[in-house]
C-alpha positions as CSV (number, residue, x, y, z in Angstrom):
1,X,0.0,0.0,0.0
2,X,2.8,2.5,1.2
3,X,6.0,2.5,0.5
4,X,9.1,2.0,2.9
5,X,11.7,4.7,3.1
6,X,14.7,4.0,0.9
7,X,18.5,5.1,1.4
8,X,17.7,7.6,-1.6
9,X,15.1,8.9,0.3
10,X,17.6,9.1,3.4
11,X,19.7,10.8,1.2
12,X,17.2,13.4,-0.3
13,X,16.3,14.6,3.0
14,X,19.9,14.5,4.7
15,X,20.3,17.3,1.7
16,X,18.6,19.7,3.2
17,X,18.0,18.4,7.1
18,X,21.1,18.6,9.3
19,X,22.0,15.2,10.5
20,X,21.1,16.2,14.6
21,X,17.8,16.6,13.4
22,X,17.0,13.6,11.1
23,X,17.1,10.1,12.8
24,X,16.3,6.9,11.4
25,X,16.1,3.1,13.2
26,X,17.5,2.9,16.0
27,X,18.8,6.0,16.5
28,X,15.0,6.7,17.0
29,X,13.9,7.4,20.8
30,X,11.1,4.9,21.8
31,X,9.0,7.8,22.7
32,X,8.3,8.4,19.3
33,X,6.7,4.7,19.4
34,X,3.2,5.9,21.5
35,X,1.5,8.5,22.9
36,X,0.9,9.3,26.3
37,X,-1.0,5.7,27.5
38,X,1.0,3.8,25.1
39,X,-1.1,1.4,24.4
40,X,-0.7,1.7,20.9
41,X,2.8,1.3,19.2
42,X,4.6,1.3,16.2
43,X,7.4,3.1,15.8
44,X,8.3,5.5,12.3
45,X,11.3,4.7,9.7
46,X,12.6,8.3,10.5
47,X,11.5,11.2,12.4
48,X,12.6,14.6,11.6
49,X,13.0,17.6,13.8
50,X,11.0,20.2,11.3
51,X,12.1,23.7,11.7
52,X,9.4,25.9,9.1
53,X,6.7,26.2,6.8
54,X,9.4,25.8,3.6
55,X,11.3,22.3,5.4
56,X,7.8,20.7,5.5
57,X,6.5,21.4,2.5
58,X,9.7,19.9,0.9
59,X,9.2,16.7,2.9
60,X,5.6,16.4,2.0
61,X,5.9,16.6,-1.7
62,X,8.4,14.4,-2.0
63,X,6.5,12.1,0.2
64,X,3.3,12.5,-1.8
65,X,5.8,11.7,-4.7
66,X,7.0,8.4,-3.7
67,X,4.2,7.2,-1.5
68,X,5.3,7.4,1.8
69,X,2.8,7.9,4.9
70,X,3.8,10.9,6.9
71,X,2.7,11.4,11.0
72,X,3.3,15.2,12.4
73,X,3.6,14.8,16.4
74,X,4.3,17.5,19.2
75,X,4.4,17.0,22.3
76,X,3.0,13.2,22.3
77,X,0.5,14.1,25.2
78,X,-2.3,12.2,22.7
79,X,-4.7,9.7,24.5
80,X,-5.9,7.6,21.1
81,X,-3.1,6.9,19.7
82,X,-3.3,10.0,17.1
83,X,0.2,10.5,17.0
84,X,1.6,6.9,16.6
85,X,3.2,5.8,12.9
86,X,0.8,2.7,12.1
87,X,2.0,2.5,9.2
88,X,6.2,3.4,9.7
89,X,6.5,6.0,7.1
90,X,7.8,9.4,8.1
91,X,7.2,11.4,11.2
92,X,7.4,15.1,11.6
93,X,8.1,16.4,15.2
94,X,7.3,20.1,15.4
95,X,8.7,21.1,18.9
96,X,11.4,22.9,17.4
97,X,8.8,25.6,15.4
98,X,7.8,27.1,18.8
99,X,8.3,30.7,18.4
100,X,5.8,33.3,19.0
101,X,6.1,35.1,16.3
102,X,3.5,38.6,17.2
103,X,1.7,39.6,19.3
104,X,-1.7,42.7,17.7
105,X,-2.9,44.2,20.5
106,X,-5.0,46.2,18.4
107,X,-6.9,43.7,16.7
108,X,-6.1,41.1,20.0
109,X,-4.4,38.2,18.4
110,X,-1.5,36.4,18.8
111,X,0.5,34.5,16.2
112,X,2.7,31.1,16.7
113,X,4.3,28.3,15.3
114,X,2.9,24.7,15.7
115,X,5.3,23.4,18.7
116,X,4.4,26.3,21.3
117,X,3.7,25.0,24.6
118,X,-0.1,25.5,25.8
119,X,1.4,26.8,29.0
120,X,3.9,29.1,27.4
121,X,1.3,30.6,25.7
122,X,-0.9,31.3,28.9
123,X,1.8,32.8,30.6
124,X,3.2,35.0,27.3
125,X,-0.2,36.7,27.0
126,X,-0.7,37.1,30.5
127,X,2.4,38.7,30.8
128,X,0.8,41.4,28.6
129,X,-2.5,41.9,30.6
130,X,-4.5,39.6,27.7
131,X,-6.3,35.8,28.4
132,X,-5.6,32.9,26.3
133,X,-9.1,30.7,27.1
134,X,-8.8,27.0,26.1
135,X,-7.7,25.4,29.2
136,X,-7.1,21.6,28.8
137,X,-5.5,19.9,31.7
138,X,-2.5,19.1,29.8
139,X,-0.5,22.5,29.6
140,X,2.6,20.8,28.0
141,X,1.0,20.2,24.8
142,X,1.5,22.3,22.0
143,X,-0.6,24.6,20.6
144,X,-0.8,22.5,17.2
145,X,-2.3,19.8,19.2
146,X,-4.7,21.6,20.7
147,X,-6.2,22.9,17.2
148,X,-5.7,19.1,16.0
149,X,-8.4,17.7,18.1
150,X,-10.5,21.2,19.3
151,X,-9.2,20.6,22.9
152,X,-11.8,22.3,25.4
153,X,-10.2,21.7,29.1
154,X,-12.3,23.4,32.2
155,X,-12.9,27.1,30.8
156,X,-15.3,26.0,27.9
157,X,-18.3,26.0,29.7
158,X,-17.9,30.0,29.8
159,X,-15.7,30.3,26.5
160,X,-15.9,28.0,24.6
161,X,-13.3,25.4,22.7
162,X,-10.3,25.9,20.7
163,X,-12.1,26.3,17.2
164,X,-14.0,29.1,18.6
165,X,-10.5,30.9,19.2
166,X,-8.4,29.9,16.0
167,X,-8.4,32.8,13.4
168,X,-6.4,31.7,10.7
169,X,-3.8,29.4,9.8
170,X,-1.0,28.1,7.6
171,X,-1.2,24.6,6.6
172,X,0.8,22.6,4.5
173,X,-1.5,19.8,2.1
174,X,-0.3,16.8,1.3
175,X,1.1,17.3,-1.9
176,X,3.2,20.1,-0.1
177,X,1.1,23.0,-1.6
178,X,0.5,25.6,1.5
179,X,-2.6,27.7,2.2
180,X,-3.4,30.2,4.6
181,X,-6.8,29.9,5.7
182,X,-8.6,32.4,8.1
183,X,-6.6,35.4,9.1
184,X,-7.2,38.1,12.0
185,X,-10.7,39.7,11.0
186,X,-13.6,39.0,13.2
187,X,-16.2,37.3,10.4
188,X,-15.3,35.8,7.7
189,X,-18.4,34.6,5.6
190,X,-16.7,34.0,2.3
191,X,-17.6,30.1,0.8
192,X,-17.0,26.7,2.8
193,X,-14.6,26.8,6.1
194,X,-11.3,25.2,5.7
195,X,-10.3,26.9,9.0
196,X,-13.1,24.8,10.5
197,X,-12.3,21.3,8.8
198,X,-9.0,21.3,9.5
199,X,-9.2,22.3,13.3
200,X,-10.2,18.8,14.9
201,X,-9.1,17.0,11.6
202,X,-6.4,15.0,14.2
203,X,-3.6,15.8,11.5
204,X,-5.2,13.7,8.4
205,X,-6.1,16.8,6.4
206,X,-3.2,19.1,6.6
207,X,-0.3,20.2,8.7
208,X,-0.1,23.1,10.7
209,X,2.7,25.2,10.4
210,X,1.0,28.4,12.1
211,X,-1.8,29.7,13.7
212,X,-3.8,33.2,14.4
213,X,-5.3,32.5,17.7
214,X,-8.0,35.4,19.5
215,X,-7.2,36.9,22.9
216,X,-9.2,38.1,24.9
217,X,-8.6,41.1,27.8
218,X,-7.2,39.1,31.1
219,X,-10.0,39.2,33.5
220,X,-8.5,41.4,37.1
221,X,-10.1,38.7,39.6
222,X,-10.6,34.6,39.6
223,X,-11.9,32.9,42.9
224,X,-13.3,29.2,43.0
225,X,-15.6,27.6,45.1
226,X,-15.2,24.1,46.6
227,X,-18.0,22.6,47.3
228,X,-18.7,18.9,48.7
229,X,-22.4,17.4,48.5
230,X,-23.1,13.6,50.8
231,X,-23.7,12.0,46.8
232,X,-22.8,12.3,43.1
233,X,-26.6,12.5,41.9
234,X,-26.8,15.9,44.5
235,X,-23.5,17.4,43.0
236,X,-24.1,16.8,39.2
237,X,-28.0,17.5,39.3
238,X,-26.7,20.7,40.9
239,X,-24.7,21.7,37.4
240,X,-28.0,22.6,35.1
241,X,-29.5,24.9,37.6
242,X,-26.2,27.0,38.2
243,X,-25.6,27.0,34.2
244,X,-29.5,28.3,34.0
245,X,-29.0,31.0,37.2
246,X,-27.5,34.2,36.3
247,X,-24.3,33.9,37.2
248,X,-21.7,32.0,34.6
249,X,-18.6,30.1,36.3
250,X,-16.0,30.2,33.6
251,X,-15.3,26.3,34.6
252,X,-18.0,23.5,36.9
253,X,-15.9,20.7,37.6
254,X,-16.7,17.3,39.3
255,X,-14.9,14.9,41.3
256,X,-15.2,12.0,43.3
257,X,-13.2,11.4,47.1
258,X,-11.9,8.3,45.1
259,X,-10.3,10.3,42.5
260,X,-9.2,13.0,45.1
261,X,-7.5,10.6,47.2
262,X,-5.5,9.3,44.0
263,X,-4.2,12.8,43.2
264,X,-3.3,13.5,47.6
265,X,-1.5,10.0,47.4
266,X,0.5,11.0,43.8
267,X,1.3,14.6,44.8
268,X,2.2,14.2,48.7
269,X,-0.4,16.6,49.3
270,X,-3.6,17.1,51.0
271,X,-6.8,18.2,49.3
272,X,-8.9,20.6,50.9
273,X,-10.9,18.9,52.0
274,X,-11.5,15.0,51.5
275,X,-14.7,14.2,53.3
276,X,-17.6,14.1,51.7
277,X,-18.2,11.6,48.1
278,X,-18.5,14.2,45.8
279,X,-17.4,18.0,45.0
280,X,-18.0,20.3,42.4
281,X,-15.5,23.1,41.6
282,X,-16.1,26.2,40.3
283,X,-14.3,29.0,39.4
284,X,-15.5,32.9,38.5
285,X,-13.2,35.5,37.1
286,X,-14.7,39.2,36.1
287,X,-12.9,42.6,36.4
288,X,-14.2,43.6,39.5
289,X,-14.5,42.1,43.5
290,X,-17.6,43.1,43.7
291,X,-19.0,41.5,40.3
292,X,-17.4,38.3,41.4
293,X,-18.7,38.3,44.6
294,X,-22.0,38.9,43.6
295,X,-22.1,36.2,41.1
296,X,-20.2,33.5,43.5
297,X,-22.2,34.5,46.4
298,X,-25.8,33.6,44.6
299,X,-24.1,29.9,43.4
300,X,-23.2,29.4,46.9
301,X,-26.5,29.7,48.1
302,X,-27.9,27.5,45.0
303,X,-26.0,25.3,45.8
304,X,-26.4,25.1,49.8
305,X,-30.6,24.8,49.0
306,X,-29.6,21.8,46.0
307,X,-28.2,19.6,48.9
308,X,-24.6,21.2,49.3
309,X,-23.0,20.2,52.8
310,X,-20.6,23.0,52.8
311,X,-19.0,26.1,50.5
312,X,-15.6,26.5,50.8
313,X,-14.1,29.8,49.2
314,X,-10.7,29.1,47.3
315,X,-9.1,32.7,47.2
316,X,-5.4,32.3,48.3
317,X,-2.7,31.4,46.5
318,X,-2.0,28.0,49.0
319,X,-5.5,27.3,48.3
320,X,-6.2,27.7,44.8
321,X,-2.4,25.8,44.5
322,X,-3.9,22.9,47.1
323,X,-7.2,22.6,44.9
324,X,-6.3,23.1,41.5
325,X,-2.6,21.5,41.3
326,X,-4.7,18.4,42.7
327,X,-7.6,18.7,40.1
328,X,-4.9,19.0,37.4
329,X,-2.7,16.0,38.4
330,X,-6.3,13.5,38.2
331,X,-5.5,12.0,35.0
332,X,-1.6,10.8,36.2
333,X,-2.9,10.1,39.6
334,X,-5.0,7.5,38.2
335,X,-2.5,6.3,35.7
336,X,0.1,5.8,38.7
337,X,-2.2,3.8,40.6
338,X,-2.3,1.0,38.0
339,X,-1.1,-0.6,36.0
340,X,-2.6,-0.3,32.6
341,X,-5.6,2.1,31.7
342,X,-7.8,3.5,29.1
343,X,-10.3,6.3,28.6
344,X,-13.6,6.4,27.7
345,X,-13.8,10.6,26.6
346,X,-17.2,10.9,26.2
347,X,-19.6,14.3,26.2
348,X,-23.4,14.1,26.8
349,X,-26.1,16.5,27.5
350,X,-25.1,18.5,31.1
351,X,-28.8,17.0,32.3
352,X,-27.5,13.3,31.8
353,X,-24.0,13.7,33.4
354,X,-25.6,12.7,36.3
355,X,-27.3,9.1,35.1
356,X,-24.1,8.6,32.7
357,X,-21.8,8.9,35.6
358,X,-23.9,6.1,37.9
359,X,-24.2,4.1,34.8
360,X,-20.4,3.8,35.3
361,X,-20.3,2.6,39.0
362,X,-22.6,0.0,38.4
363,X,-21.0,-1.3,35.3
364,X,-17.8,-1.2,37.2
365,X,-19.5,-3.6,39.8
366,X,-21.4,-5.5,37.1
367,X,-18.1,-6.4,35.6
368,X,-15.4,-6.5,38.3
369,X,-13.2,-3.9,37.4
370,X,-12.3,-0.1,38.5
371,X,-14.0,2.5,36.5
372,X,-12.6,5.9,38.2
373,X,-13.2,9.2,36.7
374,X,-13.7,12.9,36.9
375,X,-15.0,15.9,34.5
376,X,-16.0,18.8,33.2
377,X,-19.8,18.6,34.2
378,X,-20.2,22.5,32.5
379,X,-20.5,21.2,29.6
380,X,-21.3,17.3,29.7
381,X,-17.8,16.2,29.0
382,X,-16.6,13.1,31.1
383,X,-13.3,11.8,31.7
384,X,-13.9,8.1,32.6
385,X,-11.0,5.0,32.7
386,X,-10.9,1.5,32.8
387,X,-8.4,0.4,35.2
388,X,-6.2,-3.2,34.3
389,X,-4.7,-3.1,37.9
390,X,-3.7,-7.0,38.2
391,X,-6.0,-8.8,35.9
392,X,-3.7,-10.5,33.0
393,X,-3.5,-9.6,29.8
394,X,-6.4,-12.0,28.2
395,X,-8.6,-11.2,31.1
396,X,-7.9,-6.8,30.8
397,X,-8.3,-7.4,26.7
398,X,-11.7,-8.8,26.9
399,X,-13.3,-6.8,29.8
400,X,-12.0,-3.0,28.6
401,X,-13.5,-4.1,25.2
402,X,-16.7,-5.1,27.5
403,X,-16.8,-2.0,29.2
404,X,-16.2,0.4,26.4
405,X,-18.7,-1.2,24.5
406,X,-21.4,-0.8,27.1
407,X,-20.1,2.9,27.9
408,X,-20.1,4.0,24.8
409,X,-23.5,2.4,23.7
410,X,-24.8,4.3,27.0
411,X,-23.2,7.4,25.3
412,X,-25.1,7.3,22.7
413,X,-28.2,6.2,24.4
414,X,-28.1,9.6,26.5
415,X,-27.5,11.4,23.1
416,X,-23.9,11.8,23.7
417,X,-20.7,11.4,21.6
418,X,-17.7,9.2,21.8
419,X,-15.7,12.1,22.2
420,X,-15.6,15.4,24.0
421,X,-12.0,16.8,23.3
422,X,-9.8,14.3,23.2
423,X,-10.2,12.9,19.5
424,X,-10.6,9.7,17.6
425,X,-7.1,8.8,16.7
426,X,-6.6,5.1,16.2
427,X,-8.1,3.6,19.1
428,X,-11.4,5.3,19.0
429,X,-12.5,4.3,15.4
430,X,-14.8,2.0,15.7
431,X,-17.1,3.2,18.3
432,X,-17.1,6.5,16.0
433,X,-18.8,4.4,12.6
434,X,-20.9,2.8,15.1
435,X,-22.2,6.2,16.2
436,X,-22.0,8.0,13.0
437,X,-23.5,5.2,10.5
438,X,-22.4,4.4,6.9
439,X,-24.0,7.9,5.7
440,X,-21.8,10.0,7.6
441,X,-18.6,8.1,7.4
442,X,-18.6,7.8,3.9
443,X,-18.7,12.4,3.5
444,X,-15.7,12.4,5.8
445,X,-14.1,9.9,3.6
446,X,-14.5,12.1,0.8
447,X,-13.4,15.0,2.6
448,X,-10.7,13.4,3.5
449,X,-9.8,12.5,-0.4
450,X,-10.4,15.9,-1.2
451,X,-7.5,17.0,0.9
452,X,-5.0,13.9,0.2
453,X,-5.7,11.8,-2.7
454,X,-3.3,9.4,-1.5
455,X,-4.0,9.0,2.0
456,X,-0.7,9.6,3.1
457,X,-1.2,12.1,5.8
458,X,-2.0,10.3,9.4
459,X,-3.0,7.2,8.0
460,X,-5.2,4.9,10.1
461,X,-6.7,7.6,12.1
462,X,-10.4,8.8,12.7
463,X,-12.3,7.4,9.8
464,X,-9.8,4.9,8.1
């Protein structure tokens, strides 16, 4: 189907890439074999260290040339395997194009290559009294990775998602042609979005090389509330009637003491407070003390008459450190207390977090196996995994492909989809033509042809 690199291709691209950035077998670092759970791997024939727009167009049309399958990867924080070279091929990493190349604070933009770091960004704009909104919980993955799969994170039920902040960018096609899509004016109604289709394309339409990304004004004031309820149907039935009360939390998050306790054991830390089976967090942010307290102040209350036990007000540094760096570390806390895991990323309606997240604690009993999790319960998105701990191989094979069946059957019962923010990747494939049906698949397919012909861009992934 593909073909293999050759020493002439070796020796094409050593023409113009310097040696200490081109590697090929096994001077190739196993990293480069998996994404973050690594539970898919192959590794790539070579991987090289891209450095601009003109490099990777090079590599791309003399890939589409010859036929060889081509992965991009940044920071490898990936969950579904979106990264990993199924098919060997080329990879591109693009952690060297991480320059922030301007800042308009006329028109409130910012402009960067691919491989800038989510949490360099945050702190670059901040830095000059402006707000960088999509806030996934991993802040070491790049920027490109972000767009790639429209990461959300625990601001979106106030702001929004990544797509609703990308303004233009540069992307290279397959054939190594480059576009620039979008650019920094506010509305843009001018024929079909390519802007759109490529954000969330998971690297199989075109690589990004740069990106025009909205800012907003940094708001003056952020205080969160922590607040425990006696059970998990009184903290996420809680969630619709805040969202409809007049005051917005830019982020409702839930937990579980179970998932709390993983993070204190992880981090050395205690939580805030540890006692009760359920919290929600929320956070507020405005321009003024006495907006936010206002608005903080009435939640508090809705949430004390919905069954809350307590409020607790997180507005000092310690605190907001003790809370947050806790909420933020969930996702490796779980990981390091087993051995093997898998998510289930799914987003329903905010009114059916509730039932979704009770349907996992009895199919965790109805199957024998740990089904921890956490989420964003502002807007419906759920972070659930499937724990291996000490079951063998055979016997963690057959029940995560039980439980994701049943959870994402569930999904779609409730009206939800198989993912919130995470992507499709490799992994995820199947349960997305289950949801989607023949009808659907088969226009992304052609989408996907429109862009590359030859399917050699992130082969494998999302609809393949």
């Amino acid at each position: 189907m593909y073909n293999k690199v050759s020493q002439r291709d070796i020796a094409y691209l050593s023409a113009f890439i310097p040696c200490e950035r081109l590697f090929c077998g096994n001077d190739i670092n196993p990293d480069y074999s998996h994404d973050e759970l690594g539970g898919i791997e192959n590794f790539p024939e070579v991987v090289i260290k891209v450095t601009s727009t003109k490099e990777v167009s090079k590599i791309m049309k003399h890939a589409y040339d010859n036929n060889i399958p081509v992965v991009v990867r940044g920071s490898g924080t990936g969950l579904v395997g979106g990264s990993v070279a199924m098919y060997g091929g080329i990879m591109l990493d693009t952690t060297l194009m991480n320059r922030i190349l301007e800042l308009d604070d006329e028109n409130l933009t910012v402009t960067v290559e691919p491989g800038v770091l989510l949490m360099e960004l945050s702190k670059f704009v901040e830095e000059h009294d402006l707000f960088y909104p999509p806030d996934p919980g991993e802040k070491s993955a790049t920027i490109a990775g972000n767009i790639s799969t429209n990461a959300g994170g625990m601001r979106a039920v106030k702001y929004g998602v990544t797509r609703d902040y990308v303004r233009g960018l540069t992307v290279v096609l397959p054939d190594g042609e480059v576009i620039n899509i979008g650019g920094k004016a506010v509305k843009n109604s001018s024929g079909y979005s390519l802007k759109d289709l490529i954000v969330g394309s998971e690297g199989t339409l075109g690589i990004i090389t740069q990106a025009v990304l909205r800012l907003l004004p940094l708001p003056a004031k952020t205080v969160s509330l922590l607040v425990p309820f006696d059970n998990v149907n009184k903290a996420i039935e809680t969630v619709p009637a805040i969202i409809k009360s007049k005051s917005v939390p830019t982020a409702i998050e839930f937990m579980e003491r179970g998932t709390i306790m993983f993070s204190e054991t992880y981090l050395g830390k205690k939580f805030a407070d540890s006692r009760s089976p359920a919290y929600l967090l929320l956070t507020f942010d405005g321009n003024t003390s006495e907006q936010i307290e206002y608005e903080y102040t009435s939640v508090a209350k809705l949430c004390l008459s919905m069954g809350a036990t307590d409020v607790f007000l997180v507005d000092t540094d310690e605190r907001k450190e003790s809370v947050w760096g806790a909420r933020g570390a969930f996702l490796e806390a779980i990981k390091a207390s087993t051995t093997e895991m898998d998510e289930c990323d799914v987003c329903v309606p905010r009114n059916r977090v509730a039932e979704f997240v009770m349907y996992s604690h009895r199919l965790a009993k109805d199957i024998n196996i740990r089904i921890p999790g956490f989420g964003h319960a502002g807007d419906g998105n759920l972070h659930i995994y499937v724990c291996r701990d000490d079951l063998t191989q055979e016997q963690w094979k057959e029940k995560l492909e039980q439980a994701f069946d049943k959870l994402y059957k569930k999904a779609e019962e409730l009206n939800g989809f198989v993912s919130g923010e995470h992507g499709i990747g490799y992994a995820k494939r199947g349960f997305l033509k289950n949801q989607l049906g023949d009808l659907q698949v088969s226009l992304m397919k052609r989408i996907k042809l429109a862009f590359d012909p030859k399917c050699i861009l992130n082969p494998g992934k999302v609809i393949e």
